[in-house]
C-alpha positions, 0 to 999 in steps of 0.5 A, a space after each residue: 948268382 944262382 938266379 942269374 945262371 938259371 936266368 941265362 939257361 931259361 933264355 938259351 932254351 927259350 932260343 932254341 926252341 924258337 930256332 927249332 921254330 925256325 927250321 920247321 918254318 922253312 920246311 913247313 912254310 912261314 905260317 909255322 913261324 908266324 903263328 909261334 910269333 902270336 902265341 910268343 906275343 901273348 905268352 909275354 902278356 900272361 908272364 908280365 903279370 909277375 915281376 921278377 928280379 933281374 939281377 940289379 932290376 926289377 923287370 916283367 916275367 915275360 920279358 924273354 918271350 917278349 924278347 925272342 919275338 924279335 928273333 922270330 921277325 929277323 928270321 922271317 925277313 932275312 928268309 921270306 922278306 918285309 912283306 911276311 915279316 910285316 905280316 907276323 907282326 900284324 897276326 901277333 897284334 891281333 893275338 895280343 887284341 884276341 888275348 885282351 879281349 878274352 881276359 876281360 870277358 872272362 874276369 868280369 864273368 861272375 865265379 862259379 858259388 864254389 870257386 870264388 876263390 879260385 876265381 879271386 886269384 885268376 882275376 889278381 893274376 891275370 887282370 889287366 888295366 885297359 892302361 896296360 892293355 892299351 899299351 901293350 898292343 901300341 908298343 908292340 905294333 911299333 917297336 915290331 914294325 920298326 924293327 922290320 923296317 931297320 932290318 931291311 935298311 941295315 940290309 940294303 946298307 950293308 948290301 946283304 952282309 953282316 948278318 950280326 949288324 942287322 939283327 942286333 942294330 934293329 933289335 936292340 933300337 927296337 927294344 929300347 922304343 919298346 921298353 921306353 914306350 911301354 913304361 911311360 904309358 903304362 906306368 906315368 903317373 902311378 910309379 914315381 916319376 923318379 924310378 921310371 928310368 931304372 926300370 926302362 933301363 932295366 929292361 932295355 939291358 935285359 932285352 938287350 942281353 938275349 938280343 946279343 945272346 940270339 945273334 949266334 942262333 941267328 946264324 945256326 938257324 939261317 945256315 940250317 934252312 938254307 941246307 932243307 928244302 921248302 915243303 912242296 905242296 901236291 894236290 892230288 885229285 879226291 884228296 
């Protein structure tokens, strides 16, 4: 029960922030948003390497950095559009490649003489197999793309009403591409096949609890940026 309360704490501060991420993207542009989007990508990439307990489930430790890039996408297209929100996933996309790419230098990058130890737990760590790599960065681009695009289509069908409809219908249909997507490439055929639902279930439930647990922050956050103006940029001569 302890995990549990300290789980929905860590989700709740991680979705403020995130909407702190948000007001400062309306007075500061949707750049501020997009690249908090890219750097919550790839801290979902460096968390995953722990698997954690989830009250029944077993599930990534970056699941919830994982989860409010979603959020960060429905702001996104409700304040500036598909057009930007498209945007955020492709930048989140090449931060992931970035990331992969890095990691892989780096670990096969011999250790210094005296950090061979040191060297041996980074690369348990924070090794990836090019299976896992590969899978991450097509998930993410697919279930972030559909996302964008039920946003919208819950948009137009509900004629810009029902905010809670939209942000928790392409979230949640999203995460459960994304999960099953995920499991099935990165894990056919190395898990047993028998335990492979239990643990898309599993994250599916758990992305779903933080997708219904941001709706209320959705709104604070969208309320709030309709109240601050958008920065206005002055160029001033031999500045």
């Amino acid at each position: 029960m302890t995990s549990i309360i300290l789980v929905i704490i860590w989700i709740l501060a991680t979705l403020v922030l995130t909407s702190i991420a948000g007001i400062l993207g309306k007075k500061f542009g949707v750049e501020f948003l997009i690249g908090t989007m890219a750097a919550m990508a790839v801290i979902a990439n460096v968390l995953a390497a722990k698997i954690v307990q989830f009250g029944p489930f077993t599930v990534a430790g970056g699941i919830i950095a994982f989860s409010v890039t979603f959020l960060i996408t429905d702001i996104i297209s409700e304040k500036w559009g598909k057009k930007e929100a498209k945007r955020a996933v492709w930048c989140g996309v090449f931060a992931n490649v970035l990331f992969i790419v890095s990691i892989f230098i780096v670990i096969s990058w011999d250790a210094a003489p005296f950090a061979k130890e040191l060297g041996t737990m980074f690369d348990s760590v924070l090794g990836l197999t090019p299976r896992i790599a590969i899978a991450s960065v097509v998930t993410y681009f697919v279930s972030q793309s559909h996302d964008v695009w039920a946003f919208h289509f819950w948009k137009k069908i509900t004629k810009g009403k029902h905010m809670w409809l939209r942000n928790n219908a392409s979230t949640i249909v999203s995460q459960a591409i994304d999960t099953t997507m995920f499991t099935l490439l990165a894990f056919y055929g190395i898990f047993p096949t028998a335990q492979l639902p239990m643990i898309i279930l599993g994250g599916w439930l758990a992305k779903v609890l933080v997708a219904i647990l941001d709706t209320p922050f959705m709104y604070i956050v969208i309320r709030i940026m309709d109240l601050i103006p958008s920065k206005i940029y002055r160029i001033q001569k031999g500045r």
